[in-house]
DRENDO-1510 file (C-alpha; in Angstrom, 1 decimal, always signed):
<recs>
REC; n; res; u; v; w
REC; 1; UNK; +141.3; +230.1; -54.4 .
REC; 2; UNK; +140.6; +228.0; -51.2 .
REC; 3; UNK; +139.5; +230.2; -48.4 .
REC; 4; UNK; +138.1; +228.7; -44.6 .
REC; 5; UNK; +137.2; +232.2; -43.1 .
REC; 6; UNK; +134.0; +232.5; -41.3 .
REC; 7; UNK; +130.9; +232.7; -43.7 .
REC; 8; UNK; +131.4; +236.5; -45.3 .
REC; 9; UNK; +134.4; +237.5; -44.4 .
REC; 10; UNK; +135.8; +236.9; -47.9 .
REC; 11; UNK; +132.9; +239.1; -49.5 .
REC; 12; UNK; +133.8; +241.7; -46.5 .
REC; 13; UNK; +137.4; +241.9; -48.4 .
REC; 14; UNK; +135.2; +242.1; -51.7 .
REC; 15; UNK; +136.8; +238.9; -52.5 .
REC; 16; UNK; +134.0; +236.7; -53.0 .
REC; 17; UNK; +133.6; +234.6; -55.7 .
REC; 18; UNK; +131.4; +236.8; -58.3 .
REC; 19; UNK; +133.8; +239.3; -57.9 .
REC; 20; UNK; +136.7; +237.0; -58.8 .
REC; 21; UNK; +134.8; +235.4; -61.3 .
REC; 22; UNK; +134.5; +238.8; -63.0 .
REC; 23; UNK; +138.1; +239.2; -63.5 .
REC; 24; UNK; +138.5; +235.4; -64.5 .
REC; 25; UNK; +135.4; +232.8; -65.3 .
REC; 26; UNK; +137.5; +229.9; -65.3 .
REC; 27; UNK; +138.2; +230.4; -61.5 .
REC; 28; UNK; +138.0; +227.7; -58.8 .
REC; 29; UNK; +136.5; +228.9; -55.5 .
REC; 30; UNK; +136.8; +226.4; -52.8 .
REC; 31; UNK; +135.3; +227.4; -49.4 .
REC; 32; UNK; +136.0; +225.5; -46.2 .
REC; 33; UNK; +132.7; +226.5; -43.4 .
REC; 34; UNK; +132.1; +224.4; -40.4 .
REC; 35; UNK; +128.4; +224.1; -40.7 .
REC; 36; UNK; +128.5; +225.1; -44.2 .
REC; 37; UNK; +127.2; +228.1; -46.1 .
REC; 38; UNK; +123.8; +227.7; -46.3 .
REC; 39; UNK; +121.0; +226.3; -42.9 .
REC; 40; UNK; +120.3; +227.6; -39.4 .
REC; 41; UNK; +124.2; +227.1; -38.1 .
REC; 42; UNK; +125.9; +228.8; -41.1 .
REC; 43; UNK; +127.3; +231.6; -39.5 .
REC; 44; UNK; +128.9; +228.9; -36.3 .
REC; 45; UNK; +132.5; +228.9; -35.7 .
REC; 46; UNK; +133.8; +225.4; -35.8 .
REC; 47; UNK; +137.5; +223.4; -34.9 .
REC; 48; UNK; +138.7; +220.0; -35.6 .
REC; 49; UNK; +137.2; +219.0; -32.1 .
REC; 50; UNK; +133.7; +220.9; -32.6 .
REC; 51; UNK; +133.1; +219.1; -36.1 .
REC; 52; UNK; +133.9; +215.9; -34.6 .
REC; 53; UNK; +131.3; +216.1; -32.2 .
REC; 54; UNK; +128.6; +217.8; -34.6 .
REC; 55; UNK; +129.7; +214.5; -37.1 .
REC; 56; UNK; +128.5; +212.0; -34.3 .
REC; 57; UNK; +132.1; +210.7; -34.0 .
REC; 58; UNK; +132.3; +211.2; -30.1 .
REC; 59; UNK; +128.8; +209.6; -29.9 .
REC; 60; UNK; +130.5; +206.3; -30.6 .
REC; 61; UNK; +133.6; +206.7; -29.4 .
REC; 62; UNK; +134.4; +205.6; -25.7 .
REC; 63; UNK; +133.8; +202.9; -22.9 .
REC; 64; UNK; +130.3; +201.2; -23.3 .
REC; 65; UNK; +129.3; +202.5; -20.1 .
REC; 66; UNK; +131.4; +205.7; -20.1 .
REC; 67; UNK; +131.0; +209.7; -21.6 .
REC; 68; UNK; +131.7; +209.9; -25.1 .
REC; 69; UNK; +135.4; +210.7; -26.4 .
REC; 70; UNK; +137.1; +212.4; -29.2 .
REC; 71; UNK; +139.3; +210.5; -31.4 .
REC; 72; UNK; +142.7; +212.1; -31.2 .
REC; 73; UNK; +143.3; +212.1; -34.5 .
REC; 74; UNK; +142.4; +215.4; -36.3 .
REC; 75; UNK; +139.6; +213.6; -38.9 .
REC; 76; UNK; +137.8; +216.7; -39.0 .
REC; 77; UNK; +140.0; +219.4; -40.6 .
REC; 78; UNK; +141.6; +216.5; -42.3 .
REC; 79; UNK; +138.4; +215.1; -43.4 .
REC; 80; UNK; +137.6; +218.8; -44.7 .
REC; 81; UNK; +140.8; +218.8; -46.3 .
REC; 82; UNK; +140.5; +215.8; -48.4 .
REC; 83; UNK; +136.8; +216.0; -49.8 .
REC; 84; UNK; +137.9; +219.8; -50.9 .
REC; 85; UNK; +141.2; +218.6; -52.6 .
REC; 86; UNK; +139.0; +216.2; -54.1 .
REC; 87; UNK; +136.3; +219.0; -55.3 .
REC; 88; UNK; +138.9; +220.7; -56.9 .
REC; 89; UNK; +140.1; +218.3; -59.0 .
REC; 90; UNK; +136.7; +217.4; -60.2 .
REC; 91; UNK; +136.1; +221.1; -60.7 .
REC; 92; UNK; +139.2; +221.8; -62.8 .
REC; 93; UNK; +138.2; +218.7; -65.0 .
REC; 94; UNK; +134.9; +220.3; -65.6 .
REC; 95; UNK; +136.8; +223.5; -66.3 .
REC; 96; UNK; +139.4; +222.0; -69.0 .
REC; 97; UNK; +135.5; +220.6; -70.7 .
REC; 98; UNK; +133.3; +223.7; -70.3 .
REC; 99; UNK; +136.0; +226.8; -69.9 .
REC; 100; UNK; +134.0; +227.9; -66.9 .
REC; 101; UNK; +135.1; +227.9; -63.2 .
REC; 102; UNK; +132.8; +227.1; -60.2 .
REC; 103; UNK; +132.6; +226.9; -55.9 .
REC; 104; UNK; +133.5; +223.9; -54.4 .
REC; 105; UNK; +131.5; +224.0; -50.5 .
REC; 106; UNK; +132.9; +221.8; -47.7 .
REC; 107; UNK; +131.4; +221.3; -44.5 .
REC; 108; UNK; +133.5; +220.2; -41.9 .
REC; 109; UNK; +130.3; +218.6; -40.1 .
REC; 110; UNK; +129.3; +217.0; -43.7 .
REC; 111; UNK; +133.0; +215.4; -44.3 .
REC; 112; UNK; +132.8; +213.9; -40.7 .
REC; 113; UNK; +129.3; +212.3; -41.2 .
REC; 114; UNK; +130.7; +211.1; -44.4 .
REC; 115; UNK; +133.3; +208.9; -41.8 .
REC; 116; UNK; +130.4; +207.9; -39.9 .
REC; 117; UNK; +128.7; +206.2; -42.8 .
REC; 118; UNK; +129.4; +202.3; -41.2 .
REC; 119; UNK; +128.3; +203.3; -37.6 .
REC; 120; UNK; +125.2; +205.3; -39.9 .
REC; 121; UNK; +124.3; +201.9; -40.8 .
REC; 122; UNK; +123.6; +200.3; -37.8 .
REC; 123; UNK; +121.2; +202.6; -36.9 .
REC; 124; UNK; +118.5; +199.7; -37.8 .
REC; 125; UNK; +119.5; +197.7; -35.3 .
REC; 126; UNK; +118.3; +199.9; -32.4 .
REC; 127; UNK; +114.8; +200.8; -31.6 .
REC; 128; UNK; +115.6; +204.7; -31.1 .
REC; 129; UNK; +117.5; +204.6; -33.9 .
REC; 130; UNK; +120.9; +205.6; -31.7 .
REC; 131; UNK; +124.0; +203.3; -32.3 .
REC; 132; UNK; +125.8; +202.7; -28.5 .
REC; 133; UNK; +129.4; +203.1; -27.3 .
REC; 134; UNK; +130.8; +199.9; -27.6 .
REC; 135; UNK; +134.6; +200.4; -26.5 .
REC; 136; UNK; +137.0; +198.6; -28.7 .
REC; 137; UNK; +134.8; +195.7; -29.0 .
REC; 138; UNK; +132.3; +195.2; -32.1 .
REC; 139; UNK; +132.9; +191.6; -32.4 .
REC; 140; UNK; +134.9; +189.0; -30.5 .
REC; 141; UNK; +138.0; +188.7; -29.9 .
REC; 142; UNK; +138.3; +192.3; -31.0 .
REC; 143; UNK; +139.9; +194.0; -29.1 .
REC; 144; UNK; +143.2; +195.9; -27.3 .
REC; 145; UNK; +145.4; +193.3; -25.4 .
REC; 146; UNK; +148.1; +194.2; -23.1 .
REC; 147; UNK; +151.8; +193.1; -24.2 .
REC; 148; UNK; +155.1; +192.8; -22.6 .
REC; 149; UNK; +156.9; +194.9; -21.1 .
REC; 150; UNK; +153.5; +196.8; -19.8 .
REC; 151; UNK; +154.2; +200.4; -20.9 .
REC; 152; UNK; +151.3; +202.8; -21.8 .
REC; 153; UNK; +151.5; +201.9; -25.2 .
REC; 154; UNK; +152.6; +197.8; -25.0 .
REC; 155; UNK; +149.1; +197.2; -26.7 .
REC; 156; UNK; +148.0; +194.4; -29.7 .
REC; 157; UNK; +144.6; +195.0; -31.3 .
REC; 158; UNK; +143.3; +192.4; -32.4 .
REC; 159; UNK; +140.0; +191.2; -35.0 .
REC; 160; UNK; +138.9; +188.2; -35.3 .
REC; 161; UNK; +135.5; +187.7; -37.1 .
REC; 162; UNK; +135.3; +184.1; -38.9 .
REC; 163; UNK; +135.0; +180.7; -37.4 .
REC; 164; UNK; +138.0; +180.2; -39.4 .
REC; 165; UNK; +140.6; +183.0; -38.2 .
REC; 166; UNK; +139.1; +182.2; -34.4 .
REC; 167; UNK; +140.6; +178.4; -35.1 .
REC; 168; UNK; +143.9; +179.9; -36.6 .
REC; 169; UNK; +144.2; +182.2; -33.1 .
REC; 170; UNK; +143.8; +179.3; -30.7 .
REC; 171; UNK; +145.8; +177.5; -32.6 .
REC; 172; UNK; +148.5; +180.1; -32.9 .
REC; 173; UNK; +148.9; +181.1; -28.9 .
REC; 174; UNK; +148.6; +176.9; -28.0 .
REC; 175; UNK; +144.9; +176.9; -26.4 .
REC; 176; UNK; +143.3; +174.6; -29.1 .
REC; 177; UNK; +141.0; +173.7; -26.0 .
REC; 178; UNK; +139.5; +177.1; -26.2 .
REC; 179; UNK; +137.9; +176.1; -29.5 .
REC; 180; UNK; +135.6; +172.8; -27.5 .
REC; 181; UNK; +134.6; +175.5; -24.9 .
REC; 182; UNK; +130.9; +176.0; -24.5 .
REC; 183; UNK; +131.2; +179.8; -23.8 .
REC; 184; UNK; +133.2; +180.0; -27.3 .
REC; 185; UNK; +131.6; +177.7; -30.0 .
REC; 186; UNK; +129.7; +180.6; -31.9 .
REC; 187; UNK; +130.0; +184.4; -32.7 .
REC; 188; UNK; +127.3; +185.2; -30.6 .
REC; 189; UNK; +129.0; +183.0; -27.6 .
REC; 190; UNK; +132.4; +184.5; -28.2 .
REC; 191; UNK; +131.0; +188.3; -28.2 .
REC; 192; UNK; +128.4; +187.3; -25.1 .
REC; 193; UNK; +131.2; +186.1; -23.3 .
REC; 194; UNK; +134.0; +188.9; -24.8 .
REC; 195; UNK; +135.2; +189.4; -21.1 .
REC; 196; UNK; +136.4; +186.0; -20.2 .
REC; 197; UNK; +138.0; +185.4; -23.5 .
REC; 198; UNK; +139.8; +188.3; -23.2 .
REC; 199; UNK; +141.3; +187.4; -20.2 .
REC; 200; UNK; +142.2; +184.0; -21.9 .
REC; 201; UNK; +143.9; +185.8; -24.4 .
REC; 202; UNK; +145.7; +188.3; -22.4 .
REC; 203; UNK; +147.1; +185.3; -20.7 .
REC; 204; UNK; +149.4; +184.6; -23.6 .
REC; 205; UNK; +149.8; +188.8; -25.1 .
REC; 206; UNK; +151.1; +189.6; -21.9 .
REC; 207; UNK; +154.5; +187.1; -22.7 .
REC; 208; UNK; +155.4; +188.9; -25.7 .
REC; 209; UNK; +156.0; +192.3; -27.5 .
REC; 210; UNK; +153.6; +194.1; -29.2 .
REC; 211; UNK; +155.7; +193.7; -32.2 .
REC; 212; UNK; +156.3; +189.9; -31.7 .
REC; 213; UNK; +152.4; +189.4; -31.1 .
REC; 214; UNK; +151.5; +191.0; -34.4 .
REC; 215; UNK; +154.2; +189.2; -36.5 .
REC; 216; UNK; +153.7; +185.5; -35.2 .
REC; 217; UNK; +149.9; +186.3; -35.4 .
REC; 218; UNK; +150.3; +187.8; -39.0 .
REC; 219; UNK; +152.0; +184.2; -40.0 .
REC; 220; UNK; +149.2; +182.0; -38.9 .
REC; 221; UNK; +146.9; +184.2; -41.0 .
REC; 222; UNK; +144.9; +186.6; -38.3 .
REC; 223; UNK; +144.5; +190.2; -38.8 .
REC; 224; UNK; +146.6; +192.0; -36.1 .
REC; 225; UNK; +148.8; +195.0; -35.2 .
REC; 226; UNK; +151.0; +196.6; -32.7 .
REC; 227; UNK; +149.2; +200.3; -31.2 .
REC; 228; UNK; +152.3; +201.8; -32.9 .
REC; 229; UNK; +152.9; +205.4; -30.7 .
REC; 230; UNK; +154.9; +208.1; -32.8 .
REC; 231; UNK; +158.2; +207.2; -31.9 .
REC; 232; UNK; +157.1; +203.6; -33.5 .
REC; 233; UNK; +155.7; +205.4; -37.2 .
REC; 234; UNK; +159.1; +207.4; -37.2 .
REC; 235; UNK; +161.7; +204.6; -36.6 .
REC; 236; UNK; +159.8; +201.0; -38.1 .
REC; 237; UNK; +162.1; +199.0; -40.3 .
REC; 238; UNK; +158.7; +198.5; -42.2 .
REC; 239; UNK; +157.8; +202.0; -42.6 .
REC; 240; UNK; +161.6; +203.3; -43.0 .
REC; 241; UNK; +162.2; +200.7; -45.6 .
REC; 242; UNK; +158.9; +202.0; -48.0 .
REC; 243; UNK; +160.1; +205.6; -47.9 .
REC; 244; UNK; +157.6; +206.3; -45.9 .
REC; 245; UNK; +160.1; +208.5; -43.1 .
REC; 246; UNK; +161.7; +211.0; -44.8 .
REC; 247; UNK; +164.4; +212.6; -43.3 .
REC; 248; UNK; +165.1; +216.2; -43.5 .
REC; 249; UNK; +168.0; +218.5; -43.0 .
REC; 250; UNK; +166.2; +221.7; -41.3 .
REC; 251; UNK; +167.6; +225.0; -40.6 .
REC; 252; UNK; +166.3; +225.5; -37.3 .
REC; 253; UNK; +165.5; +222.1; -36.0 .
REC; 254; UNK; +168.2; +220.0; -37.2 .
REC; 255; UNK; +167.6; +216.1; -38.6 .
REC; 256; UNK; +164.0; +216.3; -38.6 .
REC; 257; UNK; +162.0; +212.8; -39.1 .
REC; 258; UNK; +158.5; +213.2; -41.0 .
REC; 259; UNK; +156.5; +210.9; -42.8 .
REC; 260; UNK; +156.0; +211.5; -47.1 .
REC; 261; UNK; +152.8; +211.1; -49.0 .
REC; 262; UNK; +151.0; +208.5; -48.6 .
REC; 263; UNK; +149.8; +208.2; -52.3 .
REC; 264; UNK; +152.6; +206.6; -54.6 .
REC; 265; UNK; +152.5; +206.7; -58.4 .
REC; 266; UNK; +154.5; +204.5; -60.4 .
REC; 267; UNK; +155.1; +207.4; -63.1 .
REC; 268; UNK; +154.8; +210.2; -60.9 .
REC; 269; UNK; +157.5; +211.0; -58.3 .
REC; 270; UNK; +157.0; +213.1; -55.6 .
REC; 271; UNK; +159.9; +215.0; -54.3 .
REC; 272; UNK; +160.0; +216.3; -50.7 .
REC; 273; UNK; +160.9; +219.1; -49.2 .
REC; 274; UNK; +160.8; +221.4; -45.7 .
REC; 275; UNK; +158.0; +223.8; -45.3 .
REC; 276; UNK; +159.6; +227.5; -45.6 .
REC; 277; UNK; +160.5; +229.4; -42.6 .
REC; 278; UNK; +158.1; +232.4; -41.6 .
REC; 279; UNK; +159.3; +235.1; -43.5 .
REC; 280; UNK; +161.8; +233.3; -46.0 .
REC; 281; UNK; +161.0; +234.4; -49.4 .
REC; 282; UNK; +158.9; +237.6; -48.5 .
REC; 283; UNK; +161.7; +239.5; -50.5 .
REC; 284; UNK; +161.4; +237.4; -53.1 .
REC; 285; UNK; +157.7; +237.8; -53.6 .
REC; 286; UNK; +157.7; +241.2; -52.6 .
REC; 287; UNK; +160.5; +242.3; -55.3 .
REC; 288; UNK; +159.7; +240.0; -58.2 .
REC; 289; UNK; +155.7; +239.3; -57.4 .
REC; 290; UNK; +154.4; +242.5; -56.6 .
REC; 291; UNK; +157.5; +244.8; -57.9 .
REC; 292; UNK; +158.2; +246.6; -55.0 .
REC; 293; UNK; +161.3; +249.3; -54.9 .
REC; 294; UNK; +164.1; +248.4; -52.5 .
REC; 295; UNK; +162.8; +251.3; -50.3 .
REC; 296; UNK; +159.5; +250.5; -49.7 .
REC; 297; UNK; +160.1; +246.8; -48.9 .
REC; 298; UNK; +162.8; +248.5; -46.3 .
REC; 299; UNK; +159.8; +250.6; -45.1 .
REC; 300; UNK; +157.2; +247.8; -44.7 .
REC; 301; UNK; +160.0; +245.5; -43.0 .
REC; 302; UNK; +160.9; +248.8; -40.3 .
REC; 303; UNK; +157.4; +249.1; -39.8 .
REC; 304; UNK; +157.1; +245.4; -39.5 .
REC; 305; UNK; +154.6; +244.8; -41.5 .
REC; 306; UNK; +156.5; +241.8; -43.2 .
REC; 307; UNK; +158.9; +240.1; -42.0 .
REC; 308; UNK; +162.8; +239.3; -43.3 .
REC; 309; UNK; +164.2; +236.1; -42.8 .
REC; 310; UNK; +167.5; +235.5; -43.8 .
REC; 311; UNK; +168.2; +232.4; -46.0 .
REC; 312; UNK; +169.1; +229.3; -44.9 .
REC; 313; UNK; +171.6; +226.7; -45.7 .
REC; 314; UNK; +169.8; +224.3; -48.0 .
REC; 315; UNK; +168.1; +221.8; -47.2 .
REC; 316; UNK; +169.5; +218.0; -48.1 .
REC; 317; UNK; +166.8; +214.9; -48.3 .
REC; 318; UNK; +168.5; +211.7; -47.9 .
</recs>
């Protein structure tokens, strides 16, 4: 059972988990709460959004000198997500060794702090213990540069954080000159003076694609890559060739692009398919689930209290 209802509306139902566990013991309970179930915010309502700001993610994210920002990226129902996947699987292990079931608790707040474990442990570094926004900078040259032909997502990022990768990017863009600058001779000098050789660098970026940046950059060894938007994840030759897009036949929508699991098992395949349209197979589980007569489903749909959808033609998966 995996249930993310606010704290007691499960055992409102008189589904909690004693009561299931009375009718089963072997029984896997997992329970999803923003703030958890226990401490003085138990009983909060909580969205991706809220958890990442109760995490400390928006504390960090943003402009150096600017408000903080939320990551776009849903990490906190995703976050929440993944550690309770995880639970479960170490809870049905225990239950194949001990025959006995258990609850598996995720906070959403918890499994975002959990991301925040790096930024946690620079906490040192600061007298009042609170790690600044620092943009897209942590080290230099790290950092967004602008590509050709300018659009709102013609971005590199760049990281650069040996003596040794810094030698193999001046060579790589043709400022070897850059590396006998006083401003740029250390780490320290480099991130001091992150401004001006950003500029130096953006000099040469701007000439080329996103795309062409990070491969010629990628061949003289430094860590780079496009700021792929989601047309780029759908259509890469890179992420097309790996199976990663999938391609889907949908009833309602047509050719329908979506990326597949990111996990791969050499033993294991994984075989993909559309979600089920909203009412699909309620006469399915109605009729051979809950062995329902003809009539009553016929009732329960005139009443609309389910739904009938009729079936579609089949999905195909390239």
């Amino acid at each position: 059972v995996v249930e993310n209802f606010t704290l007691g509306t499960m055992e409102s139902f008189d589904l909690g988990y004693d009561v299931l566990k009375a009718h089963n013991r072997r029984i896997i309970y997992a329970t999803i709460k923003g703030f958890g179930t226990s401490g003085p915010y138990k009983d909060y309502k909580s969205f991706d959004p809220v958890a990442q700001a109760a995490g400390g993610a928006l504390s960090v994210t943003g402009e150096r000198n600017g408000p903080p920002m939320r990551p776009a990226p849903t990490f906190g129902d995703t976050g929440a997500g993944l550690n309770t996947a995880i639970g479960i699987l170490a809870a049905y292990i225990q239950t194949q060794r001990t025959g006995e079931g258990q609850v598996v608790e995720v906070s959403m707040q918890e499994s975002m702090i959990n991301f925040m474990r790096t930024q946690l442990s620079f906490r040192e570094r600061y007298d009042d213990g609170v790690v600044p926004r620092r943009g897209n900078r942590a080290i230099s040259p790290t950092n967004l540069y602008p590509c050709a032909p300018g659009g709102p997502n013609d971005y590199v990022m760049l990281m650069v954080v040996t003596d040794r990768m810094w030698d193999a990017l001046i060579t790589a863009i043709g400022r070897p000159e850059l590396g006998t600058d006083a401003r740029f001779a250390t780490v320290r000098g480099r991130l001091d003076n992150g401004d001006a050789l950003d500029e130096e660098i953006g000099v040469w970026t701007r000439q080329h694609t996103k795309f062409e940046v990070m491969e010629y950059l990628a061949e003289h060894c430094v860590p780079a890559s496009a700021v792929y938007d989601t047309s780029d994840i759908l259509e890469h030759p890179h992420l097309v060739e790996r199976g990663q897009v999938v391609t889907y036949d949908h009833p309602t929508r047509g050719q329908l692009k979506m990326p597949a699991p990111v996990i791969r098992m050499s033993d294991s395949q994984v075989d993909m398919s559309r979600a089920p349209l909203l009412g699909e197979h309620s006469a399915e589980v109605l009729q051979q689930e809950l062995a329902l007569a003809q009539s009553e489903i016929e009732r329960l749909t005139e009443t609309k209290v389910v739904r009938m959808q009729p079936q579609p033609r089949k999905a195909v998966v390239p």
